[in-house]
Steps between C-alpha positions, in 0.01 A plus 500: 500500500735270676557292181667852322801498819775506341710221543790680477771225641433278227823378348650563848712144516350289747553157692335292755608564839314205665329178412296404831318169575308393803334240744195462613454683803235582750397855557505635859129433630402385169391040454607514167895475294581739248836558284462847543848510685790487275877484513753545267651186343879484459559369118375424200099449483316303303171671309231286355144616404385473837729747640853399693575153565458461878310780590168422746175634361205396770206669384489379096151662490643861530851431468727348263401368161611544112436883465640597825791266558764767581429753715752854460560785669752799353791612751345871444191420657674274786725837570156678534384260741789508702475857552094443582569213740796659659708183493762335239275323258624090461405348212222261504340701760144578284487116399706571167696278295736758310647828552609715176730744571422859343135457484225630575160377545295720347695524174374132415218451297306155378716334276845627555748256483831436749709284324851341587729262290275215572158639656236690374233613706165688384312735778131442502342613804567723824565414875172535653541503921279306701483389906796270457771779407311685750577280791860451353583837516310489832341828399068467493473818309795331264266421161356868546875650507631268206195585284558859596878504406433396139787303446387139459732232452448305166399167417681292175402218332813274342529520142850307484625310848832515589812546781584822576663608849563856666710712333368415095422804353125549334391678237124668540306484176201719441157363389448649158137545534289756686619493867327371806751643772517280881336834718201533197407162545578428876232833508236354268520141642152406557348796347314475179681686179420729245438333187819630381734430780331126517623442125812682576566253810385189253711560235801460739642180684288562783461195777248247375284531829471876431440428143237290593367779749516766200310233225219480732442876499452506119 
């Protein structure tokens, strides 16, 4: 099962490549501004428990929020891309707020940790892709390929705020319970769970929205 992969690079020292912010912007053909675009910010960046100071978030229904104020994606997975896409991959260009060096995706479970001198940040939920990173990556059949590739970025809520700026390493911390890896749950989003994997998934930090989801099944 994906939550047994070896996460092999752990240890591996790390640091963030890129902190990235955006604006509200309109999508080509779309009526409506996302902050899906993102650039990265030259400095020092202020984190609070909504996420980084400065950063557009349109859509606060599906976006945004206390348990998914930082949105990550691992270098490793970026390199993937690149090679899938054909193209140099620039940072910010899946929406995300922070690139780790050294990391991959799919070695991050619920309730690991990345954690600088003054930031700590607690992963509770997966990327799930929807029409708006679709007409971003101005690819229709883009949600189908992302899902497919099984390398979702990873969402953080803010346990401790603070500045941090490119180049700072991190330290990944595991979760010290049973493990609910990013491709296991981006696959069982939406589905309903074994009584075992629901406990398993509710005895981690998991999102409160898909906690909520997972209480109503009991």
């Amino acid at each position: 099962m994906e939550r047994k992969r070896n996460r092999g690079r752990i240890g591996h020292p790390m640091k963030i490549l890129a902190l990235c912010t955006g604006n509200p912007e309109r999508l080509p053909g779309k009526s409506y501004k996302t902050g899906i675009f993102k650039h990265p910010v030259n400095g020092a960046v202020m984190i609070d428990a909504e996420g980084l100071v400065g950063d557009a978030i349109c859509n606060r229904k599906h976006h945004g929020g206390i348990d998914q104020a930082v949105y990550i994606e691992g270098s490793l997975a970026l390199d993937w891309w690149s090679g899938e896409l054909g193209r140099p991959y620039e940072p910010g260009t899946f929406g995300e707020n922070m690139v780790i060096s050294d990391l991959d995706n799919r070695d991050v479970a619920v309730g690991d940790r990345f954690v600088t001198d003054n930031l700590v940040l607690e992963v509770t939920a997966c990327r799930i892709p929807c029409a708006t990173f679709a007409a971003r990556m101005a690819d229709p059949k883009f949600v189908k390929r992302y899902t497919n590739a099984a390398r979702p970025g990873i969402y953080c809520r803010v346990i401790h705020g603070g500045v941090v700026k490119a180049g700072m390493p991190v330290e990944h911390q595991l979760f010290s319970g049973e493990k609910v890896m990013m491709p296991e749950l981006m696959a069982t989003f939406g589905r309903r769970l074994s009584e075992t994997d629901r406990a398993r998934y509710l005895a981690a930090p998991i999102h409160y929205k898909l906690r909520a989801m997972l209480e109503a099944e009991i």
